[in-house]
C-alpha distance (Angstrom), angle and dihedral (degrees) to the residues before:
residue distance angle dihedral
X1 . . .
X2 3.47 . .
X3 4.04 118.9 .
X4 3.47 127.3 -171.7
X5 3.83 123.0 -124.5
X6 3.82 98.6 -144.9
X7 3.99 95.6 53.6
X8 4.12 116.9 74.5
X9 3.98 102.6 -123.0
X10 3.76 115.4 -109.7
X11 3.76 102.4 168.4
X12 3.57 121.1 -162.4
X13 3.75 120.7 -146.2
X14 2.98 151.2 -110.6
X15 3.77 78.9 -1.4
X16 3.31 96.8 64.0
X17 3.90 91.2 60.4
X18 3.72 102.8 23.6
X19 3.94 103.2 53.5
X20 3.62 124.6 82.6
X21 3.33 124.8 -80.9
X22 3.95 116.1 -122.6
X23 3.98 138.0 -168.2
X24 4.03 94.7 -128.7
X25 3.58 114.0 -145.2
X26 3.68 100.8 173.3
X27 4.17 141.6 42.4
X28 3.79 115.0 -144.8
X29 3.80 122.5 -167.0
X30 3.87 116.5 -149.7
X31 3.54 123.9 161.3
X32 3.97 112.5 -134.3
X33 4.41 99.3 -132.6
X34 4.13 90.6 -112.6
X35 4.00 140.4 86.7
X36 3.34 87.2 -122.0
X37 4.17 133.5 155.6
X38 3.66 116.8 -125.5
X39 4.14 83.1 -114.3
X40 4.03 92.1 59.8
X41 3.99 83.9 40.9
X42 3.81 84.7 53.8
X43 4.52 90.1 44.0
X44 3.77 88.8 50.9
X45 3.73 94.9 52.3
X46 3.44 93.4 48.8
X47 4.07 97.5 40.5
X48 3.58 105.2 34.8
X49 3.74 130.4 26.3
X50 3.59 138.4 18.4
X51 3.50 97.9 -117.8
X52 3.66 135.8 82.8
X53 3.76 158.7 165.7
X54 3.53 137.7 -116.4
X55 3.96 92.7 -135.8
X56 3.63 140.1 27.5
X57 3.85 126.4 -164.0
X58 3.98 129.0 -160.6
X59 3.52 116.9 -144.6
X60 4.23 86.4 -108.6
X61 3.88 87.0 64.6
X62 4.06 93.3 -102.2
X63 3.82 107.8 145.2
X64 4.02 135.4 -165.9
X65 3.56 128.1 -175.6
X66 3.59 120.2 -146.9
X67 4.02 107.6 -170.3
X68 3.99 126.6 20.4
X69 3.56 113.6 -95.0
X70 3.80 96.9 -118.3
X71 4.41 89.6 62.7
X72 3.65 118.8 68.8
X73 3.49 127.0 -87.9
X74 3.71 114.7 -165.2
X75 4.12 106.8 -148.1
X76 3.83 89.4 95.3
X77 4.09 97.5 56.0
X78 4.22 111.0 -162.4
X79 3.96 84.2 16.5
X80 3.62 91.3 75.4
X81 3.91 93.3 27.9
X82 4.06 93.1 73.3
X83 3.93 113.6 139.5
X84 3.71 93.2 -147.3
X85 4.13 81.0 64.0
X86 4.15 96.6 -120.8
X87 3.66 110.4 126.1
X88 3.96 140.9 157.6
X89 3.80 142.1 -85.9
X90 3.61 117.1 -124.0
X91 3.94 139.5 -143.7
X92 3.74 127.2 -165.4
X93 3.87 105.7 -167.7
X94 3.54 129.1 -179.3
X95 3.93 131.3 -92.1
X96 3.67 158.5 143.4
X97 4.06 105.4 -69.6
X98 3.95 89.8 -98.8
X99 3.40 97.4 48.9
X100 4.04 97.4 -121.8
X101 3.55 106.2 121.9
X102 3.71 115.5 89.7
X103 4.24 128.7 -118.4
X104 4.06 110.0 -76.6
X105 3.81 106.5 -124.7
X106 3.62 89.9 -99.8
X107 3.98 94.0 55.4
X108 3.76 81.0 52.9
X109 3.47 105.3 55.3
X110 3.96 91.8 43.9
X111 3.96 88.3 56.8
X112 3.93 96.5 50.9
X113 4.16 90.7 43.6
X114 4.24 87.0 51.2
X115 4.11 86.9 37.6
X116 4.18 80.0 58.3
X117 3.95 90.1 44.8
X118 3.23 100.7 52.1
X119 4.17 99.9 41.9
X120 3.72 78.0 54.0
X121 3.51 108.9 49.7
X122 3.56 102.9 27.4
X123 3.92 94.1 24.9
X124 3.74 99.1 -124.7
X125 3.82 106.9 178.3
X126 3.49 123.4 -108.6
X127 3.60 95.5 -108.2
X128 4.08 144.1 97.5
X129 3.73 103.2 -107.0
X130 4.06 102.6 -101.6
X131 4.03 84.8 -157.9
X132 3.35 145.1 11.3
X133 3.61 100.4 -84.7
X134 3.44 98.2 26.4
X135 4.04 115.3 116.3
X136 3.73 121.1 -104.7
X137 3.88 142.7 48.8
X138 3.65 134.6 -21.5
X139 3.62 152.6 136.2
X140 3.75 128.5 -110.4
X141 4.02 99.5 -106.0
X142 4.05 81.6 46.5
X143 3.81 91.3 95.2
X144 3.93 133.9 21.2
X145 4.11 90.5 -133.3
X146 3.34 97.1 58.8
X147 4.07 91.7 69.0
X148 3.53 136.2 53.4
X149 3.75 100.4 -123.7
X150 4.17 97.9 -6.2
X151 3.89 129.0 -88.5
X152 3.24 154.2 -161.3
X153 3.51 101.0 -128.0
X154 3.31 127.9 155.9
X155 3.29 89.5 30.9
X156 4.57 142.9 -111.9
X157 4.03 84.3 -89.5
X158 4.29 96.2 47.0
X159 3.70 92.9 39.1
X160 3.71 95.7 56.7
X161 4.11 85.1 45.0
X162 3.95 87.5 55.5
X163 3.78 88.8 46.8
X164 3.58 100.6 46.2
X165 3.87 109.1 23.8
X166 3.73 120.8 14.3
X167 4.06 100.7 36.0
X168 3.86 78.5 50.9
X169 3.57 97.9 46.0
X170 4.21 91.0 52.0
X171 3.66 92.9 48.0
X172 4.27 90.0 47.0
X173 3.81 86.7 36.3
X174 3.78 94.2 47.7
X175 3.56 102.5 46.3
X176 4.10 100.3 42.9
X177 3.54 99.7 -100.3
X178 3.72 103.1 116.5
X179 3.89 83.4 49.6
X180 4.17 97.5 50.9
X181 4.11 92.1 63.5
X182 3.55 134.9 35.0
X183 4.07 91.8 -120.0
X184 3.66 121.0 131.1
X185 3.90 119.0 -88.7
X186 4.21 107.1 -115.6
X187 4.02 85.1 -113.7
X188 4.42 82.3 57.2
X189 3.74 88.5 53.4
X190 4.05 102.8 42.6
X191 3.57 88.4 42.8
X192 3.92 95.6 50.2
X193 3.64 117.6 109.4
X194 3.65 135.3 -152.8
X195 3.84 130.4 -145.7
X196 4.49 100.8 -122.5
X197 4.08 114.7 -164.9
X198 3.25 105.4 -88.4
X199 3.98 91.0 52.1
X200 3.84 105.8 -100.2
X201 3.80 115.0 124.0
X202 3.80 117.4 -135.5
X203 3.44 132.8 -168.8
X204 4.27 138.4 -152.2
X205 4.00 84.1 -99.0
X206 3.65 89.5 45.9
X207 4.08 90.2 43.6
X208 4.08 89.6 50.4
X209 3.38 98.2 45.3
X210 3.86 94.9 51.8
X211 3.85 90.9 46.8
X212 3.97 83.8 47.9
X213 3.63 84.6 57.8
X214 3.41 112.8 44.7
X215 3.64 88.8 49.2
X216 3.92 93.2 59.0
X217 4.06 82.3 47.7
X218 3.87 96.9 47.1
X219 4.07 83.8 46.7
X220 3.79 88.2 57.2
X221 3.74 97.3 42.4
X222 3.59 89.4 54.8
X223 3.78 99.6 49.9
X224 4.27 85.7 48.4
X225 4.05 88.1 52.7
X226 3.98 88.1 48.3
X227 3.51 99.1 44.3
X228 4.17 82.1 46.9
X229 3.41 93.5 50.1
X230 3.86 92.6 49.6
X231 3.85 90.1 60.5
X232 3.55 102.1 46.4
X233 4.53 87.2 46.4
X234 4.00 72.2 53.6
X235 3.69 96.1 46.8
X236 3.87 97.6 42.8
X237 3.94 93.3 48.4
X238 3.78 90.0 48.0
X239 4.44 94.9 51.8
X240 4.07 91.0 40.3
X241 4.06 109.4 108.7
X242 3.55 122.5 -102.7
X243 3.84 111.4 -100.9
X244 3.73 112.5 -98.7
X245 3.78 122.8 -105.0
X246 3.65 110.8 -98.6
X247 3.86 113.0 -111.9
X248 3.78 115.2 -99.0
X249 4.31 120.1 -105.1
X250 3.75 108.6 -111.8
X251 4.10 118.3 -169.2
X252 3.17 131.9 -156.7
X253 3.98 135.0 -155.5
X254 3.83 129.8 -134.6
X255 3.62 123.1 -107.6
């Protein structure tokens, strides 16, 4: 079993010793739908469910794993049900309880420094997996096999973070180039906040996830003002007078 020397070790058992051993070939990022530390991660593994993960992440980037990374963990479903025996890593992190908030800075910077760990260690390629058994990274809604009846999870907002920043940031992080230049790591950047007029700092997770709002708002307001306008077409057509009857044809006969 492989353990990894930045997480504290919370192993679950038996799990831990009676499941399957795998040779994992891909990490997958999911975010677990609750504010949660990695210890209360770790309690409701234990207490109440039969599944699990191999990591869980606070939202102050403080990680545990709870099973080696070479014995299935069962929070990716057909991922770690693969006859040839490969499998995947998982990572619980925190969030909101719909999953629409985006990773803090800290979150982020723990995910690209495992990301590095396990291409390392295990030699997952630098790549996003292209299917659902191919080796590399990914996030949980990435492929339909990986969930019971599909999802969403970890979210619009963490998806486009994985695509944009911390997939990037393994793959500079990985291969040196974050260390050949003084540039700022993608985790630097995401996490970097600005001072706004009325004295509030924001950040680009802060700037996403308010755009990611407002559009579900806007999309809302916009269904009430058709459904609106629907009843008063209704309403207008119903008070307009009935046509008058058209005047009757009269002849007439020569003298």
């Amino acid at each position: 079993m492989a353990w990894y020397p930045g997480a504290i070790r919370m192993e679950l058992q038996p799990e831990s010793d009676n499941q399957p051993a795998i040779i994992p070939t891909q990490l997958i990022y999911h975010s677990i739908a609750a504010p949660w530390t990695p210890k209360r991660t770790y309690e409701y593994w234990r207490d109440s469910t039969n599944l699990e993960s191999h990591f869980g992440l606070g939202y102050d980037g403080s990680l545990a794993q709870f099973i080696g990374t070479q014995t299935r963990a069962d929070a990716n479903y057909r991922a770690n049900l693969r006859p040839d025996g490969t499998g995947a890593i998982s990572l619980e992190s925190a969030s909101n309880d719909d999953h629409s908030d985006p990773w803090t800075g800290e979150q982020v910077e723990t995910m690209i420094e495992l990301g590095v760990w396990a291409h390392r260690t295990h030699g997952i390629p630098l790549r996003v997996c292209r299917t659902a058994d191919d080796p590399g990274f990914g996030y949980h809604a990435l492929h339909a096999a990986w969930a019971v009846s599909g999802t969403a999870c970890p979210g619009a907002a963490r998806i486009q973070q994985f695509k944009k920043v911390i997939f990037p940031g393994i793959v500079a992080r990985a291969t040196g180039q974050s260390q050949e230049d003084d540039m700022p790591t993608p985790a630097d950047l995401w996490s970097y906040q600005l001072e706004i007029p009325d004295g509030r700092k924001v950040s680009a997770a802060d700037v996403l996830a308010w755009t990611d709002n407002r559009h579900n708002v806007t999309f809302k307001e916009l269904g009430a003002i058709k459904a609106q306008l629907a009843e008063l077409t209704a309403a207008v057509k119903a008070l307009a007078p009935a046509p008058a009857p058209a005047p009757a044809k009269t002849t007439t006969k020569e003298a």
